[in-house]
Structure formats: C-alpha cells, structure tokens
N, CA and C atoms as an extended XYZ file, in Angstrom:
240
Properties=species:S:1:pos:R:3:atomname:S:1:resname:S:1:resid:I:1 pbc="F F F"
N       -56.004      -12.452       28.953 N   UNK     1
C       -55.879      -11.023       28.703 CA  UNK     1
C       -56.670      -10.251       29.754 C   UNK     1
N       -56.418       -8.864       30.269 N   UNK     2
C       -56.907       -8.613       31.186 CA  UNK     2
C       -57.707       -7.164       30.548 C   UNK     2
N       -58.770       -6.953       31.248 N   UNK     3
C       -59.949       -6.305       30.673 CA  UNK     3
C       -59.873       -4.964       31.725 C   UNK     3
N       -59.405       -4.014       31.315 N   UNK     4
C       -60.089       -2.526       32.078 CA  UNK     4
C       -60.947       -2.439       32.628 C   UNK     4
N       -61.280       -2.009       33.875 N   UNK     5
C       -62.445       -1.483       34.013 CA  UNK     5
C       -62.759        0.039       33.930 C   UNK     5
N       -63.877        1.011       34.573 N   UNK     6
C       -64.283        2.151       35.426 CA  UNK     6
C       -63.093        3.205       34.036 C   UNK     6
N       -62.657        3.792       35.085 N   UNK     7
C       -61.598        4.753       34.125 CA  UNK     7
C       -60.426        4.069       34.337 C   UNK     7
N       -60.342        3.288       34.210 N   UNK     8
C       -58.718        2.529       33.942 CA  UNK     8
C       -58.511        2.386       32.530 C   UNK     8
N       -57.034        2.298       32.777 N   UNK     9
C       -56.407        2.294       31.350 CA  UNK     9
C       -55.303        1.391       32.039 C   UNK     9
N       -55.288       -0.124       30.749 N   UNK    10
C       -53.924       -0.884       30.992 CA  UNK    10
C       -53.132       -0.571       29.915 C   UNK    10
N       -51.181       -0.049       30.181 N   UNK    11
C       -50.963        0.124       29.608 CA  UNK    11
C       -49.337       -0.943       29.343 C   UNK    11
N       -49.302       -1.297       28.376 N   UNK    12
C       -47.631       -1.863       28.006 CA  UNK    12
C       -46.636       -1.015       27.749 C   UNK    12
N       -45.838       -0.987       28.645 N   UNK    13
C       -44.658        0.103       28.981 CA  UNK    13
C       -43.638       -0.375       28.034 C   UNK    13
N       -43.101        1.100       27.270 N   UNK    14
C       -41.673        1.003       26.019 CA  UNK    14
C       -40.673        0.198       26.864 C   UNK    14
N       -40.229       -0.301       26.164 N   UNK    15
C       -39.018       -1.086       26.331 CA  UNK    15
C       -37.993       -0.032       26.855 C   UNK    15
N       -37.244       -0.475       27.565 N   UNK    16
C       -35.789        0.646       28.055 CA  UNK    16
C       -35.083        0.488       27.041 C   UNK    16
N       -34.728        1.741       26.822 N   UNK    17
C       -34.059        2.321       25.992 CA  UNK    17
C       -32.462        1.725       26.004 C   UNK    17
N       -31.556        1.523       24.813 N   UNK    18
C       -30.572        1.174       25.482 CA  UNK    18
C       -29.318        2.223       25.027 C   UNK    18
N       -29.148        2.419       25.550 N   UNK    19
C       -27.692        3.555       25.017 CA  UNK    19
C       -25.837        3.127       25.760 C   UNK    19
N       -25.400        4.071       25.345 N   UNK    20
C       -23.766        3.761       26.189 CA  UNK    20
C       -23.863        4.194       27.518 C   UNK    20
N       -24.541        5.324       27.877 N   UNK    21
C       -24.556        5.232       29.126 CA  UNK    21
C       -25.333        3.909       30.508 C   UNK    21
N       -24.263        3.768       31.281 N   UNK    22
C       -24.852        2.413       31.981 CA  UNK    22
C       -25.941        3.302       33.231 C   UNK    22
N       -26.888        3.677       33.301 N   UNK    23
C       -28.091        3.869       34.614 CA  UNK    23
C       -28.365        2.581       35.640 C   UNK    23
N       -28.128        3.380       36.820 N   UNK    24
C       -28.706        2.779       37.849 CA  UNK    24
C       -29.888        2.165       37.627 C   UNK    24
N       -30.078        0.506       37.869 N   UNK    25
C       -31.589       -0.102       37.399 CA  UNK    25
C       -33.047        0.655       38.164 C   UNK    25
N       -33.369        1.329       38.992 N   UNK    26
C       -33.673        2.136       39.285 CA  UNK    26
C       -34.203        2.980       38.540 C   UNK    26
N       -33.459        3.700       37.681 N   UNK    27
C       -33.673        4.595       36.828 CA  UNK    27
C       -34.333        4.262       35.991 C   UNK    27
N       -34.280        2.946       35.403 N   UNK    28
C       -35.108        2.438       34.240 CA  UNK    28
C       -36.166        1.650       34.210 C   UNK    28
N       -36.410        1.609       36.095 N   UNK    29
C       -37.991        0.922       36.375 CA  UNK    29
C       -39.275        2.622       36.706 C   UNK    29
N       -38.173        3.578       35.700 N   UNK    30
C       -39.248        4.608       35.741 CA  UNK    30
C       -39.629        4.833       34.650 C   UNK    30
N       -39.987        4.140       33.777 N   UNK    31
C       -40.539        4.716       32.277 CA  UNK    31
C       -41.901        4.868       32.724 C   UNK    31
N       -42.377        5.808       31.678 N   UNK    32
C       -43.303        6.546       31.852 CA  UNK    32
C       -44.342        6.429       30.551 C   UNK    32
N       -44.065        5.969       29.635 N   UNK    33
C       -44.819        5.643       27.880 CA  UNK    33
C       -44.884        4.295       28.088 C   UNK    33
N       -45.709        4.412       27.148 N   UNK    34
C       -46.178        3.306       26.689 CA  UNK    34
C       -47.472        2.828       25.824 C   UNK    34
N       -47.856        1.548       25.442 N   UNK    35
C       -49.622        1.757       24.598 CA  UNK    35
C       -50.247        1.093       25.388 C   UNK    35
N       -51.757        2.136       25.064 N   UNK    36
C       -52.833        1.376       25.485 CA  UNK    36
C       -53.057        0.091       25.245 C   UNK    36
N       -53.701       -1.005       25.663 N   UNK    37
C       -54.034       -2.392       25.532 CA  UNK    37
C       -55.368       -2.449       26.035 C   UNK    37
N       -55.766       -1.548       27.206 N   UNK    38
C       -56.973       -1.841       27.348 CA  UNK    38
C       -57.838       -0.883       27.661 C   UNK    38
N       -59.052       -0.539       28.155 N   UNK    39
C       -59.597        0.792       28.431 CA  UNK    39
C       -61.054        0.050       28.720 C   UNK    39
N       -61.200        0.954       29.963 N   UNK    40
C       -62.638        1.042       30.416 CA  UNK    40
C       -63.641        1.483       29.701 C   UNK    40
N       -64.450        1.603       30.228 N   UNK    41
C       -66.229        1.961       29.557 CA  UNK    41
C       -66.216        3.471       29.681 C   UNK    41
N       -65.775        3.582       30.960 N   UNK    42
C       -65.552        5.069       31.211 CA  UNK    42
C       -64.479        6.043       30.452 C   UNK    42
N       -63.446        5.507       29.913 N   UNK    43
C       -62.254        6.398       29.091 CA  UNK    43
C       -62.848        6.409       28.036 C   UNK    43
N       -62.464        7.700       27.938 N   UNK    44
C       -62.931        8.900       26.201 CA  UNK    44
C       -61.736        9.151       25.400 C   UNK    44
N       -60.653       10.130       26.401 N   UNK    45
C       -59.703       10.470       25.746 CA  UNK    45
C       -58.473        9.587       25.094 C   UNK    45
N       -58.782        8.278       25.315 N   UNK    46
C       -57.761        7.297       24.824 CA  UNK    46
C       -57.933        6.221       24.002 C   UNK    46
N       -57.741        5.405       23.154 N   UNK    47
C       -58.287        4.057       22.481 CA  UNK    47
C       -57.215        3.151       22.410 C   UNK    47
N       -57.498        2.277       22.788 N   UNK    48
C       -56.228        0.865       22.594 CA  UNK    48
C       -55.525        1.455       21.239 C   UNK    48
N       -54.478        0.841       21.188 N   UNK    49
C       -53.042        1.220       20.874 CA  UNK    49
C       -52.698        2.630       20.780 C   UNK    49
N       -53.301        3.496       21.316 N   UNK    50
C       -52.268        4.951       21.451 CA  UNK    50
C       -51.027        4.650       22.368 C   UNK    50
N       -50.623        5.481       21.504 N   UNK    51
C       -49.116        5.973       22.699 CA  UNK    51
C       -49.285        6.819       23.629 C   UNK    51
N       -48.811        6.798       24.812 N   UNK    52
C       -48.935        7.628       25.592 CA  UNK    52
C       -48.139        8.006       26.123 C   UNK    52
N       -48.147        9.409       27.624 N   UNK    53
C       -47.345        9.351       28.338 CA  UNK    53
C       -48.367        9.681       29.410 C   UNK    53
N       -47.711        9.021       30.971 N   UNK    54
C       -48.661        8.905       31.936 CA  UNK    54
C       -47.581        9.868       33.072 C   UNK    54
N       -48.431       10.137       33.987 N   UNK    55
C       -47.718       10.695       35.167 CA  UNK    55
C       -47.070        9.481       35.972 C   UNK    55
N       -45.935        9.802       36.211 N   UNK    56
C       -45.096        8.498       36.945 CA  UNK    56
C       -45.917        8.549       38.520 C   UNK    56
N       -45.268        7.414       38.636 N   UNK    57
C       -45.698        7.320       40.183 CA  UNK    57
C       -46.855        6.843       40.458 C   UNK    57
N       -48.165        7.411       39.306 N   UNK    58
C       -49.446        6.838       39.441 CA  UNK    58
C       -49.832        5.419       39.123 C   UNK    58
N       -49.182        4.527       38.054 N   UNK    59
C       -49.195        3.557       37.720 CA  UNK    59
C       -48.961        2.746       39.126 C   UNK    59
N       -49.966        1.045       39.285 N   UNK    60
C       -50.343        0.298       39.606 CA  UNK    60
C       -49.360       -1.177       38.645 C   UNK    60
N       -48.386       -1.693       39.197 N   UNK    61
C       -47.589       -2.883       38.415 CA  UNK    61
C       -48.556       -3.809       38.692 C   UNK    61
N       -48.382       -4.939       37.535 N   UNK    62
C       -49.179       -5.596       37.020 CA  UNK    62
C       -48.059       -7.059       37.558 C   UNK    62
N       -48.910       -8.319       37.791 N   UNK    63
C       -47.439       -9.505       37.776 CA  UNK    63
C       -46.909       -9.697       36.368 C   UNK    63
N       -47.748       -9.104       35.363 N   UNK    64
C       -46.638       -9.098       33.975 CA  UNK    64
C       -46.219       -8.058       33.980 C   UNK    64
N       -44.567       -8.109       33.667 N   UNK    65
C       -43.486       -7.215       34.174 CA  UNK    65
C       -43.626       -5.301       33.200 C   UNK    65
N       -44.144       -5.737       31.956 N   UNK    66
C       -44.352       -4.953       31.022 CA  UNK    66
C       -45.751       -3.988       30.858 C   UNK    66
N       -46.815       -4.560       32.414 N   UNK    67
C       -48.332       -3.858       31.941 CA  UNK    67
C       -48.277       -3.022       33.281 C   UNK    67
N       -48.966       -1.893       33.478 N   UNK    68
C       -49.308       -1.184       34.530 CA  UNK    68
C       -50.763       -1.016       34.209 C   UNK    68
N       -51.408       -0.595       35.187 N   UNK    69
C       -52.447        0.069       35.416 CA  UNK    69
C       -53.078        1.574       35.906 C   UNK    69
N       -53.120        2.247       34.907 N   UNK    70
C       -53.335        4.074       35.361 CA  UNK    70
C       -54.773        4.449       35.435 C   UNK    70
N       -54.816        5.562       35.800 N   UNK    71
C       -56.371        5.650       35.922 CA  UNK    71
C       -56.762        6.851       34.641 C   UNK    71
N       -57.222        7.434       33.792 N   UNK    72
C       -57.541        8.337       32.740 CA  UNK    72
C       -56.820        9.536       33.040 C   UNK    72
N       -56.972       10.030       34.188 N   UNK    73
C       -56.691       11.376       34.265 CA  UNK    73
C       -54.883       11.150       34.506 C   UNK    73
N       -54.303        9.962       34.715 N   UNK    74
C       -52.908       10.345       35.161 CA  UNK    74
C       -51.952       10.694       33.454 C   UNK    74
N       -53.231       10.514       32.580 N   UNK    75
C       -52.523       10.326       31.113 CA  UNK    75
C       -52.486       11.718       30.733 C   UNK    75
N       -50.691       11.866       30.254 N   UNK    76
C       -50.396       13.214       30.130 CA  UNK    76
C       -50.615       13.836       29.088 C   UNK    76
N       -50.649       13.350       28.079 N   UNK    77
C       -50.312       12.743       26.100 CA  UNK    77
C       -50.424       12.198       25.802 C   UNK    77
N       -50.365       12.074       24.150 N   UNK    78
C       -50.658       10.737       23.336 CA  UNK    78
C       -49.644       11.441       21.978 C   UNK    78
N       -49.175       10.515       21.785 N   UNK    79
C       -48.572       11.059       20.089 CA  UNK    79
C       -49.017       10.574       18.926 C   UNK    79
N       -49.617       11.679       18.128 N   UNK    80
C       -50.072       11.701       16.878 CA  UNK    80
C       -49.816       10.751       15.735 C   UNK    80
C-alpha cells in the first residue's frame, strides 16, 4: 500500500462511466473523481475515503492503473 506524503493526496479514480454513447478512449482517461486512500501529514481539508473532485491535468499516474497522485490544493470538492 502506498503511503502519502507532504501535501499529497493518493487518490482511486471512479470507474468510467458506461453509457450508449461510445467516447473516444481518450476521453475517459480524463476522469477527474475519485476517493481518498491516502493523505499526508500536511492535508487538513481531506480524510481517506472522501469523494472528491480534483483539477484535471494535475494528477501524477500511479503504475496501478486506478491511483493518481494530487497535491491538496488541486482538490476542487468533496461530496457530502
């Protein structure tokens, strides 16, 4: 299992969604939610298993296909 550090936040990205419309794969290596799993010493605003939503683009891929790595501030939300 991999351990956060500083202000990092590891997060496990939602599953793609599946609907009738067929998207370019592309499109669906952009999800953006997902839950916390891990958190630094330094993160306040978040606690393992929130939901979130992060700013795209900022995430860091992980070699497991499902975890990224964001830093606190790229986190946009959390749902209640």
């Amino acid at each position: 299992m991999l351990k956060a550090i500083a202000d990092r936040i590891i997060v496990r990205l939602d599953a793609a969604e599946t609907s009738a419309v067929i998207m370019p794969e592309n499109v669906l290596k952009t999800r953006h939610q997902g839950i916390v799993e891990s958190t630094g010493p330094s993160v306040i605003g978040v606690h393992t298993g929130d939901h979130i939503v992060f700013h795209r683009f900022d995430e860091l891929e992980l070699p497991q296909k499902d975890l990224v790595v964001i830093k606190e501030s790229s986190v946009l939300a959390k749902y209640e």
